[in-house]
C-alpha positions, 0 to 999 in steps of 0.5 A, a space after each residue: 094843307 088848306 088847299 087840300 082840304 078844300 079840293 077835299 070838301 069839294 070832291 064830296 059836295 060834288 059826289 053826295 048828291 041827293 041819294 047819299 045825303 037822303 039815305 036812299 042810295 045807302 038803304 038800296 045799296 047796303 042796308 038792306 043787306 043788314 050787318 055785312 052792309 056794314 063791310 060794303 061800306 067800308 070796301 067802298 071807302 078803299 075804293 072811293 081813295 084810290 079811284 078819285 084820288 086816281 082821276 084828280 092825279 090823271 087830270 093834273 098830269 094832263 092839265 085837263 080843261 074838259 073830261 075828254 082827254 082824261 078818257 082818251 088816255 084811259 079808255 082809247 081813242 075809239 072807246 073813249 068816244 063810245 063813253 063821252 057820248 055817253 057820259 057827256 049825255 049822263 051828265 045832263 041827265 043827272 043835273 036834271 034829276 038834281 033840279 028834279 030832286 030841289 023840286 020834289 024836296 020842296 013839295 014833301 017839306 014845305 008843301 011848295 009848288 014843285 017847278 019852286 024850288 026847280 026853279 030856284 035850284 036852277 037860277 042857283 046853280 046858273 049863278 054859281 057858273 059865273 064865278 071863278 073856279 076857284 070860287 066854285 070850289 069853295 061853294 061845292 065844299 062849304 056843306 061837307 063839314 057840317 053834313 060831316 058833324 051832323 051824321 057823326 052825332 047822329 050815327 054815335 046816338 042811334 047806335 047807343 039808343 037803338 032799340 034792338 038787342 045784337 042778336 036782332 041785328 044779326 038778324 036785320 035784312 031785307 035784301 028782296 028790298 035791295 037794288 042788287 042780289 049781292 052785297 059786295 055788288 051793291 057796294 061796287 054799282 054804288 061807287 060805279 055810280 059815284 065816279 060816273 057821276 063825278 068823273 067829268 068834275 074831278 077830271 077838270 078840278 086835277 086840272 085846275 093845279 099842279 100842287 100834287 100835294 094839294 090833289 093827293 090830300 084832296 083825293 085821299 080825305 075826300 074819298 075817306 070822307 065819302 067812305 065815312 059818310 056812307 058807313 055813318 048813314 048806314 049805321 044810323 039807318 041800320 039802328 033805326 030799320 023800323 022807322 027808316 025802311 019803308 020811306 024816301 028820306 030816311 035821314 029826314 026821319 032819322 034827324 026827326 027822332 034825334 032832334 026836331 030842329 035837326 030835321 030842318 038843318 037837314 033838308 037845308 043840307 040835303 038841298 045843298 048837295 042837291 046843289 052841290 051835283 048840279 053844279 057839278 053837272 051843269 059845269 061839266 057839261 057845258 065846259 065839254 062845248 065850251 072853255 070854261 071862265 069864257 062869255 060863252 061858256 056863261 051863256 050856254 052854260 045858262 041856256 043848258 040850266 033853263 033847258 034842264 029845268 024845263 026837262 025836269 018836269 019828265 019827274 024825279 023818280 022815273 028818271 032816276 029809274 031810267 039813268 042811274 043803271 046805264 050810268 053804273 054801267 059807265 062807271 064799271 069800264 072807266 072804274 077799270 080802266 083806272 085801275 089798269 092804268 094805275 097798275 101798268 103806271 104809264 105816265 099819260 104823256 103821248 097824247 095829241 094836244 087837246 081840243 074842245 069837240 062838241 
């Protein structure tokens, strides 16, 4: 159970994130639909359960040290290299947009030089690489129980304390605002984002072990964790439309009219997770080129996180703009592909040994 719950808590450090844990990718993607958002939350949830749960199981099954063997059993030989090619350039791009996001945190919070808290991001994350995979599960996990409590009170109190009457909720929307023309959409893009992202890193955490046991826990809370933080961000942003529409972090000042010092645990929870993908990211991509716990795994693994903090300074929100379309994109054939797989339940076991290709 323990080891369960620890996978658990790192499937969700390493798929919050900056957007999920700042509200911006719940506003986009589900509040500004008003109260049917709600529903997308909770489709997302189902979606989150059997997807993850799908990659951790798939890359026990294939003892997976890298990514790539993973999508060559889900997606083919020919595909899988179409994908990896993107994937493997996505992860790249999102861990710079994490140390792009420690930076601009930084600056709006604390009025900090930009390249600050780049950089110190980047020497955190580098750090983190140099110890052992199960020391970095423990890192990717240790921010979700508290992040997890935090929304809770929050969302139960903007709820009780909202100003608007049920029929001015029924009536809160602002979908022009919204990154998608559907609900149902958004809430579908916004898992596509999430397993793009976090394919890479679960598809190696599954094959860290063999406890299936530990694996089905860890995707099943983990994912049901995922779904309930979504919907809690939701509900509190949804009870605080007026103050919360028209701004980047919407927690930050959702957490600001709960509590003053709610506020500041916030931007430390936030900078986490922030931490959390980069890590994430940064381990993925450097154990695509290299076998992980190795001297050189360590050492381009820092050469990658130096070369990322230098390309952060492109600027957050452009590259947001810029990837996290494409990488949706991404996410919609392996979302796909993992569900043909699941239902033709075709055991992954007539794959040639595998090899770490550049």
């Amino acid at each position: 159970m323990k080891d369960g719950l620890t996978f658990a808590f790192a499937v969700v450090g390493v798929v919050v994130g900056a957007g999920i844990a700042s509200g911006q990718e719940i506003m986009q993607f589900f509040t500004f639909f008003g109260w049917v958002g709600g529903i997308g939350a909770l489709i997302a949830t189902g979606l989150f359960m059997f997807l993850l749960t799908s990659v951790i199981r798939i890359g026990s099954e294939i003892n997976a040290k890298s990514h790539y063997r993973v999508l060559q059993y889900l997606c083919g030989k020919y595909l899988a290299v179409f994908v990896d090619l993107f994937l493997t350039f996505f992860l790249f791009g999102i861990l710079v947009i994490m140390i792009a996001g420690g930076g601009s945190l930084f600056d709006q919070q604390f009025g900090l030089p930009v390249y600050l808290g780049s950089f110190v991001i980047t020497v955190l994350t580098i750090a983190t690489l140099f110890l052992n995979f199960k020391g970095i599960l423990y890192v990717l996990g240790v921010f979700t129980p508290i992040m997890f409590i935090l929304l809770v009170a929050m969302s139960g109190y903007s709820a009780v304390t909202t100003e608007y009457s049920f029929e001015q909720f029924m009536q809160l929307q602002q979908p022009e605002s919204a990154a998608t023309f559907h609900w149902l959409l958004g809430a579908c893009l916004f898992v596509s984002n999430c397993v793009a992202a976090s394919f890479p890193m679960l598809s190696v955490m599954g094959g860290s072990t063999k406890n299936k046991k530990a694996l089905f826990i860890g995707g099943m809370v983990g994912g049901l964790t995922l779904g309930l933080l979504t919907l809690m961000i939701h509900i509190s942003i949804f009870s605080n439309f007026h103050l919360a529409a028209n701004v980047a972090m919407p927690t930050l000042i959702i957490a600001s009219d709960f509590m003053p010092l709610t506020a500041l645990i916030f931007v430390v929870l936030i900078f986490g997770m922030i931490f959390n993908t980069a890590v994430g990211m940064l381990y993925s991509f450097t154990s695509r080129m290299m076998r992980p716990g190795t001297m050189k795994f360590k050492l381009y693994g820092t050469l990658f996180g130096f070369l990322a903090f230098g390309a952060s300074f492109v600027g957050f929100t452009d590259l947001v703009n810029i990837l996290y379309p494409i990488t949706g994109l991404i996410g919609f054939i392996l979302m796909g592909a993992i569900t043909i797989k699941a239902i033709s339940r075709k055991k992954p076991t007539d794959l040639p040994d595998q090899k770490l290709e550049v």
